[in-house]
N, C-alpha and C positions, 0 to 999 in steps of 0.2 A: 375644430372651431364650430360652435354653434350656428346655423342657419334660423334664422328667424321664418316661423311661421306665417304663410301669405294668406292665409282665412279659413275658411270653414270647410272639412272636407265630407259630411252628413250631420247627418238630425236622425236622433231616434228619441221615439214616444213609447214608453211603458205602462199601460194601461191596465187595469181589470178586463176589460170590453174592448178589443181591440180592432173589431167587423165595426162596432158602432160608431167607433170614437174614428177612423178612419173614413166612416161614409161622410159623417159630419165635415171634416175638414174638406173634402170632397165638393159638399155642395156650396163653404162658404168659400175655399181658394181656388175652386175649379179643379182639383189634383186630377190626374186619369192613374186609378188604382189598380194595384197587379197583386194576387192574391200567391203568397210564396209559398214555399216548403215550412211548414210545421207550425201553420198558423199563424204567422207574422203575415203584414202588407205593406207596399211600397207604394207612394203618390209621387206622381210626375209632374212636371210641367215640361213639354214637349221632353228632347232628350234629357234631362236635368231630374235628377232625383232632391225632391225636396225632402223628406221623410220616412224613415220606416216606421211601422208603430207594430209593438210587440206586445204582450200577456207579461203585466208584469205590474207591479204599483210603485215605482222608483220616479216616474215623470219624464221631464225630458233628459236626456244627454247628448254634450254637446262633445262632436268629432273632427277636430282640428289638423290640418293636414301637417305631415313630419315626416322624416325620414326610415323612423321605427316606431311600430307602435308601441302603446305603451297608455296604463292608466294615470289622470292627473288627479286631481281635487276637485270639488267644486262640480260633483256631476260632469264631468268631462274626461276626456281621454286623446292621444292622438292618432291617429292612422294614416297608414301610408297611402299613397294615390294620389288623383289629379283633382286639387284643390276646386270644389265646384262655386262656390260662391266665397266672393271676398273684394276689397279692392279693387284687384287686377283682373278680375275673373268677368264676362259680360254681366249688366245693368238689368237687376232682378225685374221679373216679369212679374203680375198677381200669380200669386200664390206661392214665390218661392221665399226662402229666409233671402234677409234683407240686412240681418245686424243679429249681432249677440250682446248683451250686457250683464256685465257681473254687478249679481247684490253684495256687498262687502260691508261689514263693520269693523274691518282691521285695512284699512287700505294702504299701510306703511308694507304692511307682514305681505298681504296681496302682490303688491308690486314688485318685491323682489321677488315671490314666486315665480310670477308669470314672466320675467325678466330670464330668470334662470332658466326654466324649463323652455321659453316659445322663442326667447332671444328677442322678445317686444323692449319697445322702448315707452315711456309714460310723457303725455300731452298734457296740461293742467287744464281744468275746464272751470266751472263757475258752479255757486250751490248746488256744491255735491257730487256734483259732473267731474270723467275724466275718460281720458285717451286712453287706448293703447294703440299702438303706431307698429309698423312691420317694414323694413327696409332691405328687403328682400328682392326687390324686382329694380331698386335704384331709391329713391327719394324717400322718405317717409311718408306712410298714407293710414289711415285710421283703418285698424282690425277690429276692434273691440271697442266696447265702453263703457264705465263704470259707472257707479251710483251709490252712494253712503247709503246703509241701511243701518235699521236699529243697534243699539250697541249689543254684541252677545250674536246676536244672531250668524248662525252660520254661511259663510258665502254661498253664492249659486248664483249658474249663470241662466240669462231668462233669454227668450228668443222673438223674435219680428220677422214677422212674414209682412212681402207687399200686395197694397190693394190694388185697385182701377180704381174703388169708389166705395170710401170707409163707412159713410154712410147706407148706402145697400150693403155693404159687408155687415155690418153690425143688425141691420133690418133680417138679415138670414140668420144670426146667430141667436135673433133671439126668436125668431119661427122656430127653430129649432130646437127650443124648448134652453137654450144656450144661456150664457149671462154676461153679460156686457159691465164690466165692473169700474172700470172708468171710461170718461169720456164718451163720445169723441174729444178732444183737445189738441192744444198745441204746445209744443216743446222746441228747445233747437232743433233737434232731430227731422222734425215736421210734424204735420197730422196725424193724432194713435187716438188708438184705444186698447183698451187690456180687456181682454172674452175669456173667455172658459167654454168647452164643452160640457152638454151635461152628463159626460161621461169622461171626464178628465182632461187634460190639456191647456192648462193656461197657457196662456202668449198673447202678444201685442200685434196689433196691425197697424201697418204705416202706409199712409196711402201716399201713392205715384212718385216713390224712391228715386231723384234721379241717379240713385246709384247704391253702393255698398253705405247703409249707414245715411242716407238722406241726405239732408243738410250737411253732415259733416263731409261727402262728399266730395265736397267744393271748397 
């Protein structure tokens, strides 16, 4: 019998620049950085690993916790271990991921994947918007979230770290010589914006999460 997936079990970053592109994230999520074996770095927040960022030009990929691992689609993959953010898991701090969202322009073909492989269930949302739900720990609770993208275009999943304060967050991203590409704004989710390092690294920030996913939290 399949077990459904309860959330997010890491984040890894594939960069050209991996010293720079980890300082970066450093000073805009507070991470405390551990410099590993063979070049790769790890960001913290307290015990909590939010990211590792490796030598590489692939971007992010997303690690979903499971029972085996095993590669999926869409930039992601699963691995075994204790699920560090999701749901069920304690109410993200700044600087840790916050939500994952799939870009999709097949989202029939999507959801039976992710059905099949995480054992997720699908939530209907509103332009554009959707769930995916995990009922793994008892009730159904949002794991994921999607987003219609162009037609053609290949899926992928984009990620959300949380802020204290979106607006000083975006004031360091762009000291940083960074780019602040939308926003600040609001969404159901709550307050984002989408940055880039200027050494690679898109993602969204969300400021003061109360939980896996914001708004949808609740």
């Amino acid at each position: 019998m399949l077990v459904s997936s309860c959330g997010l079990r890491r984040l890894e970053l594939s960069v050209a620049e991996p010293e720079k592109t980890v300082d970066f994230f450093a000073v805009v999520l507070g991470w405390a950085v551990i410099a590993e074996p063979g070049g790769s770095f790890t960001g913290w927040v307290g015990d909590r690993l939010a990211a590792q960022v490796v030598a590489g030009e692939e971007g992010w990929r997303v690690f979903f916790g499971g029972d085996e691992p095993r590669a999926l689609k869409a930039n992601s993959s699963v691995d075994s271990g204790r699920v560090l953010h999701g749901p069920w898991a304690p109410a993200p701090r700044h600087g840790e991921p916050c939500w994952v969202e799939l870009m999709t322009s097949t989202p029939d073909e999507d959801d039976a994947y992710w059905k099949r492989e995480l054992g997720w269930e699908t939530a209907a949302g509103d332009r554009g918007l959707g769930l995916y739900t995990s009922s793994r720990h008892g009730d159904p609770r949002p794991v994921a979230g999607t987003m219609h993208s162009s037609f053609g275009a290949e899926s992928h999943w984009g990620v959300y770290f949380a802020v204290d304060d979106i607006e000083a967050a975006c004031a360091r991203v762009s000291e940083l010589d960074g780019r602040v590409s939308v926003g600040p704004s609001r969404l159901q989710i709550g307050t984002f914006a989408s940055v880039e390092g200027p050494h690679g690294g898109a993602c969204v920030l969300l400021e003061n999460p109360k939980g896996w996913g914001g708004n949808w939290a609740s």
